[in-house]
N, C-alpha and C positions, 0 to 999 in steps of 0.2 A: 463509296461503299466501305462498311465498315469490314474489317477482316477474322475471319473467325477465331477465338478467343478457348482456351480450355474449359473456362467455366465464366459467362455472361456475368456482369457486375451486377446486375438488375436484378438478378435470383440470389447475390450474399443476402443473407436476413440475419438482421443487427438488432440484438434485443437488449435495451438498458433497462434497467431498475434503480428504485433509488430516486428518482427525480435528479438523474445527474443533469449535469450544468447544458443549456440548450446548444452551447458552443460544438456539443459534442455529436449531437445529431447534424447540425450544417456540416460539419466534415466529413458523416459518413454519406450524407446525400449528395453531396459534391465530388464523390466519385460512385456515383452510382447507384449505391447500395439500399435495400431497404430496411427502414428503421421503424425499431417497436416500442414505444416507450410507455414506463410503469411510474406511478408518483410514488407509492412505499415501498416498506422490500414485502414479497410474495411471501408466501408459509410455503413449509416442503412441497408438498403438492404442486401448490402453484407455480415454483419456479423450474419443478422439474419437467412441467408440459411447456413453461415457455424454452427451456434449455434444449427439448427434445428436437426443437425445429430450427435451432438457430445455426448460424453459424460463428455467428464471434456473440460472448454472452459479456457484456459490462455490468457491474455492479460495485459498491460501494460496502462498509462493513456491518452491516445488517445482515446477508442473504449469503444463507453457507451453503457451498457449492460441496456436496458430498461425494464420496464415492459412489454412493446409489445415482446420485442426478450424473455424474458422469458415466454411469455404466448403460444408463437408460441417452443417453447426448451425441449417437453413433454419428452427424453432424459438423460437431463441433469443431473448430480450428481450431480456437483460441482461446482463452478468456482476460478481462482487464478487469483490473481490481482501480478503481476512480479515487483511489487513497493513498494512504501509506502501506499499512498490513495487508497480508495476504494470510493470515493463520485463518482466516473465512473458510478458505479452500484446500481442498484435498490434494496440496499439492503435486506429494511425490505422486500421488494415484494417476494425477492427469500425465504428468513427465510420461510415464511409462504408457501412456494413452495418445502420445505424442501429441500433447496439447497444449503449448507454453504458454503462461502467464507472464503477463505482463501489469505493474504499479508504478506510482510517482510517486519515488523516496523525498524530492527533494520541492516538491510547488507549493505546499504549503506551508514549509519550514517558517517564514514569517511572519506569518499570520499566528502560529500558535505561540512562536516566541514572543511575538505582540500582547497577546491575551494573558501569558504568565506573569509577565510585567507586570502588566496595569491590574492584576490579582495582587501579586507582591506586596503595591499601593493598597489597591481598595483594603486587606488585612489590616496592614498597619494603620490603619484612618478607619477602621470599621464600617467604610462606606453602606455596606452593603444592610446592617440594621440602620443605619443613620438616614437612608434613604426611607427604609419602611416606616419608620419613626413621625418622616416627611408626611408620607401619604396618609399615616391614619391621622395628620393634623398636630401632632405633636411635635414640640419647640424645647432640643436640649442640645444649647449653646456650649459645649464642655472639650475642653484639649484632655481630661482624663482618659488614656488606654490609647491616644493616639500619638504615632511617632512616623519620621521620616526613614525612608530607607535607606539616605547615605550614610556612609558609615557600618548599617549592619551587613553581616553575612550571609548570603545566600549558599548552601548547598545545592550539586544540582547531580543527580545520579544518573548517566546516562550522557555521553561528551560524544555527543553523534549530532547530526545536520540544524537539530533543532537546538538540544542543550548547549552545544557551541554557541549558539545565533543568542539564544537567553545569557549566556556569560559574557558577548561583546556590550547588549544592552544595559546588562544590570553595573557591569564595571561604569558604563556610560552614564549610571546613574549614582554613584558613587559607592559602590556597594564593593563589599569580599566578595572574592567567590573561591568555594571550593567546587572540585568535581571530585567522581566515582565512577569510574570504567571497567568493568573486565577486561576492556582492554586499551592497551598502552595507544596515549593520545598525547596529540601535542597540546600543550595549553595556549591558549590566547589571551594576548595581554598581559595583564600579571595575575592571569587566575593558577590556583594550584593544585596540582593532584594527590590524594590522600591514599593512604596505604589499601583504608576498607570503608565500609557504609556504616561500621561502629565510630569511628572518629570523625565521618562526614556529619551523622546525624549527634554528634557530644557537640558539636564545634559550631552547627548551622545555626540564624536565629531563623530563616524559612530555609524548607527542604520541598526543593523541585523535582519530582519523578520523569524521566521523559527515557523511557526503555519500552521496548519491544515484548508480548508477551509470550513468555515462555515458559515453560517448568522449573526455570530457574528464578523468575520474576513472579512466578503466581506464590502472592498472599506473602510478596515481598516487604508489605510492611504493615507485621503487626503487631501483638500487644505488646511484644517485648522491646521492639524496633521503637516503637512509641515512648515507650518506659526512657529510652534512650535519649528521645530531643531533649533539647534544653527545656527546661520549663518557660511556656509564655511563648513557645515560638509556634510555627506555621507550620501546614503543610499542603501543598500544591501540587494534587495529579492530574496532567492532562494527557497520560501515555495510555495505557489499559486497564479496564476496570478490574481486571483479575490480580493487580499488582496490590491494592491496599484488602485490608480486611476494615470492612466498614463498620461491621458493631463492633469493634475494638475501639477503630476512632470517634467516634460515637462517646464512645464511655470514657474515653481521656479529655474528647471536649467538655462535656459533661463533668468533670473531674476538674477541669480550669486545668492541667496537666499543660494540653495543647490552645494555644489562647485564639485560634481558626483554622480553617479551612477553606482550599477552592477546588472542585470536584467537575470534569468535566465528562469522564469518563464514569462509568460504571457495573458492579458487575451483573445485573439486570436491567437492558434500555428497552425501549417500548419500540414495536417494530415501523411503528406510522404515530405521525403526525396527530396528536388528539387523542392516544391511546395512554391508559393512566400511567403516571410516576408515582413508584414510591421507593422509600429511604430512609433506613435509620437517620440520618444527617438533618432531613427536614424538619425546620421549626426551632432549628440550634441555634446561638446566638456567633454572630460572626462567622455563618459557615455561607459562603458565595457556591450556589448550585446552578451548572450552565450544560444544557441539554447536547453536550456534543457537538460543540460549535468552533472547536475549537481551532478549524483550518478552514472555516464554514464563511469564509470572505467572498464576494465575488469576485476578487482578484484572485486569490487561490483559487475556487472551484475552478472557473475559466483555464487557469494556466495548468491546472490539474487534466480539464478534460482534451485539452491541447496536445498536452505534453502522453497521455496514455492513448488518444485517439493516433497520432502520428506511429505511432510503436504498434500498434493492433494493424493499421493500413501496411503499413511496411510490409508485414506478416504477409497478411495476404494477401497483397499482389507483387511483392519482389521473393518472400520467402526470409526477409532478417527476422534474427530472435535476437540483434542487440537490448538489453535492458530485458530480458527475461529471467523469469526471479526462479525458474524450475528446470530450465533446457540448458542444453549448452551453447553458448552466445556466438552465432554467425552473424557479422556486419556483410552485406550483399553490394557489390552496384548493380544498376540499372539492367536489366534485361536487353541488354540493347549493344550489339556491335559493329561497329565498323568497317567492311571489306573495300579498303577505296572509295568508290564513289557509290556501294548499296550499302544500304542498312539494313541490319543481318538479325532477326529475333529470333535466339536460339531458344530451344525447347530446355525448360529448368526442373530438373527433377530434382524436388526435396524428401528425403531419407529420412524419417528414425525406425532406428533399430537396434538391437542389443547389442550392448556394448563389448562383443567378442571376435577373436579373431576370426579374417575371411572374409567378412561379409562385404566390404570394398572390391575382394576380388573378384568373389561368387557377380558382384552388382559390374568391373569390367568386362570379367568371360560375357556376360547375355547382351550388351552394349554393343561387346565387338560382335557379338556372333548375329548382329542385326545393322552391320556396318553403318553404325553411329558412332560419326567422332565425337568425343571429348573436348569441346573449345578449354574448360576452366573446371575446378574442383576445389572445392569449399569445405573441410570437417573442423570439427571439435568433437569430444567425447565428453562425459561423465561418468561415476565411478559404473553406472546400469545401463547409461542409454548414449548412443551416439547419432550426431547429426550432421550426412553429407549432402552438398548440395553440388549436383552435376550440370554444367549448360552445355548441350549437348547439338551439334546441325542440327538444323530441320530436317523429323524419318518421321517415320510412326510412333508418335508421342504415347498414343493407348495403346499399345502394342506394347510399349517400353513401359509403362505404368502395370500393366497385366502380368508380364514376368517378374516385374521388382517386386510386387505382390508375392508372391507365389513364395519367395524369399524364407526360411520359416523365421529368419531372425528378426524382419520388418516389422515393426509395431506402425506405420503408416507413409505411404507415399502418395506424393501430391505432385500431378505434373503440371507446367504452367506454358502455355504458348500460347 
């Protein structure tokens, strides 16, 4: 017989969008859970009736998870973001919702450094009209406008998991490279760090964007940024569409100013598959346009849906938020102790709550005052929210979950046995 459990695995309900990678459904059925899955991302409406019922909601960067869909998600544990960003989601909103997110900074790092490269090339060789040239039958045998890329400069703005991995490559390919960090990085190899993004982009003959979107990055490069490159060189975004301003670069290509582009991001994507693109860029000569593919490997999605499915289970059934991009990060072991020769599963009470004095102690006075020991205790804090994690003898688990409530600093508890 099985033994009773706080909340039956059978009743988690797991709702992806996105058509994320199949890897990620065998892992959440393989510990029991049921799984919902969507092929595009939903419109508001839709994602907020699927969010209403779930309990851990995956999604990909299409499907912005709002404060409304989280106020309406009374459910929800968790959410995973099947990517890099998380600016989709409401973050701080959920933190204070006690509901940590979870993403994979690091699985698709290769695959995009992969794809900047081989842009790099296709630029310098114009592959990309040279191909279409191909298909409507046309024959023009010419080394004119085309050049190798040992020897030239690559800029690369942003010297984090990705623009690293593109400067081990490009050096590998004989190329300079500069970077541009806000912040202090080691360089690798003999790449070098520049003062600012006026000297990275005087100095590059291609400029690789690979930063995070934020208020500081949006419409990070435009007409005057442009004004900047060398004339005849490149530019390559595969970070966020909010970083370039596209009718700017538009009008510099158009100008011969900028001699290409490769665009994989940007700042309007179509929400599903088959749904129209458009773009000042289209129809440019030498501009390579790729739908967001840019981490779009089945080696990367796979190791993507691995590596954020592992971190989402942990969640809920041990209680870790290691790798959580909103909470404050508890590593947990196993639920499970040793008393000699029994094996002891104590009752695991997970805590958030605001981040002010007392509230530890307020959560030991009603603990002891229901003569429940304390085997182990677990905190971190954040600057608004704190999260303690208590394993406590086998008592009255909802009992102890009903006072912890009652708490008024509690933003949510969860008991597990």
């Amino acid at each position: 017989m099985s033994s009773k459990t706080s909340f039956p695995k059978a009743k988690i309900n797991v709702v992806l969008v996105e058509s994320i990678h199949p890897r990620a459904v065998e892992l959440f059925k393989a510990e029991g859970f049921q799984v919902q899955t969507m092929a595009g991302a939903p419109d508001a409406r839709k994602l907020a009736s699927l969010a209403a019922d779930a309990h851990v909601l995956g999604i990909r960067s299409k499907s912005d998870v709002t404060r409304e869909i989280l106020d309406a998600a009374p459910k929800l544990l968790t959410i995973g973001a099947f990517c890099i960003g998380t600016n989709q989601i409401a973050t701080d909103h959920a933190r204070k919702k006690g509901v940590p997110v979870f993403n994979s900074p690091f699985s698709n790092t290769r695959s995009v450094a992969e794809l900047t490269i081989a842009e790099a090339i296709g630029l310098h060789r114009g592959l990309g009209d040279k191909t279409m040239q191909m298909h409507r039958g046309e024959w023009d045998k010419s080394a004119a406008g085309s050049h190798e890329v040992r020897g030239r400069t690559i800029g690369i703005v942003g010297y984090g998991h990705i623009g690293s991995q593109v400067s081990v490559l490009a050096e590998a390919m004989g190329m300079r490279v500069l970077f541009f960090d806000i912040v202090p990085k080691m360089a690798l190899g003999n790449a070098r760090s520049v003062r600012g993004l006026k000297e990275l982009l005087e100095a590059s003959d291609v400029v690789s964007l690979h930063v995070p979107a934020t208020r500081q990055t949006e419409g990070m490069i435009g007409k005057a940024e442009l004004a900047r490159m060398k004339k005849g060189s490149y530019l390559i975004n595969n970070a966020r569409g909010s970083v370039v301003d596209v009718d700017a670069l538009a009008a510099a290509l158009k100008s011969g100013h900028v001699a290409g582009a490769a665009l994989d991001v940007f700042p309007d994507e179509p929400a599903a598959k088959g749904d129209r693109f458009t773009s000042p860029l289209q129809g440019l000569a030498n501009v390579l346009l790729t739908p967001h593919v840019g981490g779009s490997t089945e080696e990367a999605q796979e190791a993507i849906a691995e590596d954020v499915c592992d971190k989402l289970i942990k969640f809920v059934n041990v209680g870790s938020t290691g790798g959580a991009v909103n909470v404050p990060e508890v590593e947990l072991p196993e639920q499970i102790i040793r008393d000699g020769t029994r094996t002891v599963r104590p009752h695991r009470i997970l805590h958030f709550h605001k981040n002010v004095p007392g509230v530890l102690s307020k959560m030991h006075s009603l603990i002891a005052q229901m003569n429940a020991n304390i085997s182990a205790e677990y905190l971190r804090t954040s600057d608004d929210v704190g999260y303690v994690v208590l394993d406590v003898d086998p008592s009255d688990a909802e009992a102890i979950r009903r006072k912890l409530a009652d708490i008024p600093e509690t933003i949510r508890v969860r008991v597990l046995w």
